[in-house]
N, C-alpha and C positions, 0 to 999 in steps of 0.2 A: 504494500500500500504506500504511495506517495501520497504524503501531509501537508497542505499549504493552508494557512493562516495570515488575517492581518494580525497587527499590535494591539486589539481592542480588543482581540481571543482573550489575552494573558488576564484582562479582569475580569472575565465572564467562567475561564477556566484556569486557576493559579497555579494547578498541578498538572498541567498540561493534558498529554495524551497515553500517559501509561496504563496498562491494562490494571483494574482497580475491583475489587468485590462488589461495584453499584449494582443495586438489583432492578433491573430492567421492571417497571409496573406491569403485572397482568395484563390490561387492557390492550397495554404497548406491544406486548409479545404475542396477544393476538393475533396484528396485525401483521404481524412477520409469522405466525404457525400457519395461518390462510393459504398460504403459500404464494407462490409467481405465477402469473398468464403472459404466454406469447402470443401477439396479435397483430397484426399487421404489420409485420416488421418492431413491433413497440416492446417492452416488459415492462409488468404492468404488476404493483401487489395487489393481488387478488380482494383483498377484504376496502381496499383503497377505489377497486375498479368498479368494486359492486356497488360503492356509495354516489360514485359519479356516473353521471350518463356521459357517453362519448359527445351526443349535440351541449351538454353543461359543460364540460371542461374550456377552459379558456384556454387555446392553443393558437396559433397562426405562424403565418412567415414571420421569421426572426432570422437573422442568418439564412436565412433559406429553408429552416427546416421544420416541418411541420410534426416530424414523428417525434423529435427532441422537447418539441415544446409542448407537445401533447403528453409525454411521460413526464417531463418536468411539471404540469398543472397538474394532473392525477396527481403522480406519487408522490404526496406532501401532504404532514399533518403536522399539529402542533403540541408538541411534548407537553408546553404548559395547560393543555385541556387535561392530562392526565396526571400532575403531579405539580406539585407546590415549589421543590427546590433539585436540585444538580440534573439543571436540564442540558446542562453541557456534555456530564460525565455520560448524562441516558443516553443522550445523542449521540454519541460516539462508539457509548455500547452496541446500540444498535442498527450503526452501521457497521459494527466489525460483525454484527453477528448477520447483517444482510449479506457481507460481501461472504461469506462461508456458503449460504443458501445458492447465491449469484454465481461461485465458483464451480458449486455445486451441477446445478443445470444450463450453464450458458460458460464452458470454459474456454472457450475459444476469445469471447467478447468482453470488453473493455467496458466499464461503466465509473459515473461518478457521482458520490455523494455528497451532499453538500449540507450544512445546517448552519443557521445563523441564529443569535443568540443576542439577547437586550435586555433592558430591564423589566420586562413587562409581558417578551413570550419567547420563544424558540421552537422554530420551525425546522425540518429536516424534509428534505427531498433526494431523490436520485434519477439518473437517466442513463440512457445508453449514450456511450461515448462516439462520435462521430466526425469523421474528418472533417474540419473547418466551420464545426456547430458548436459555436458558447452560449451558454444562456446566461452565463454570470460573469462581469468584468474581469478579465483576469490579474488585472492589477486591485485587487484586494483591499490595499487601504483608501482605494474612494467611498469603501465603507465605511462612513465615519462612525453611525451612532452604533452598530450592529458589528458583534463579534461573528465574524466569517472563518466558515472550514469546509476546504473542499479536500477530497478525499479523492486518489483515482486509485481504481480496483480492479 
């Protein structure tokens, strides 16, 4: 896994990214036991895909790429709906435990996780990695208010 981070991580997470006893919430691990759908070229967490309809997702040309932004709008939920405090440390948990799922059935393909983190929520997404398709700036500290972490896997 390559880890990239702005400077506004370091107060949202002060111990950075080592692997740590946090216990992932029930509800959270749901959503990763659901499992993964392949669908049009897309992957998609299953328990994430059932709640959106393909016409609700907000997706469109960004970069060119419509299947990028459509698994970036699905696959995203907000850790702080399920838990009060170390929503940096959940977030991280799991995405190390998505990318073992991810490794698992799609080992060929390249994906990237991302969570951003503030005072107030933290959200975590992922997509398939694709040539010359960013959804997020890759220079990181124009994040000013939001501690940023993109993950590639």
């Amino acid at each position: 896994m390559k880890i990239k981070t702005n400077r506004m991580m370091a107060k949202f997470c002060p111990n950075g990214f080592e692997e740590t006893d946090v216990q992932i919430p029930k509800e959270i691990l749901k959503i990763l036991r659901a499992g993964l759908v392949y669908m049009d070229g897309c992957v998609y967490l299953k328990k994430l895909l059932s709640k959106t309809s393909m016409n609700e997702a907000v997706y469109g040309e960004k970069n060119g790429s419509e299947k990028t932004g459509r698994e970036f709008s699905i696959n995203h939920f907000h850790i702080d709906f399920y838990t009060d405090n170390q929503w940096g440390e959940i977030a991280f948990a799991f995405l190390r435990e998505l990318n073992k799922q991810l490794r698992a059935e799609f080992p060929m393909q390249q994906f990237r996780g991302i969570f951003s983190v503030n005072e107030d929520s933290c959200t975590i997404r992922f997509h398939m990695v694709r040539p010359g398709e960013d959804w997020i700036d890759n220079e990181l500290e124009h994040y000013k208010e939001d501690g940023v972490c993109v993950i590639d896997f």
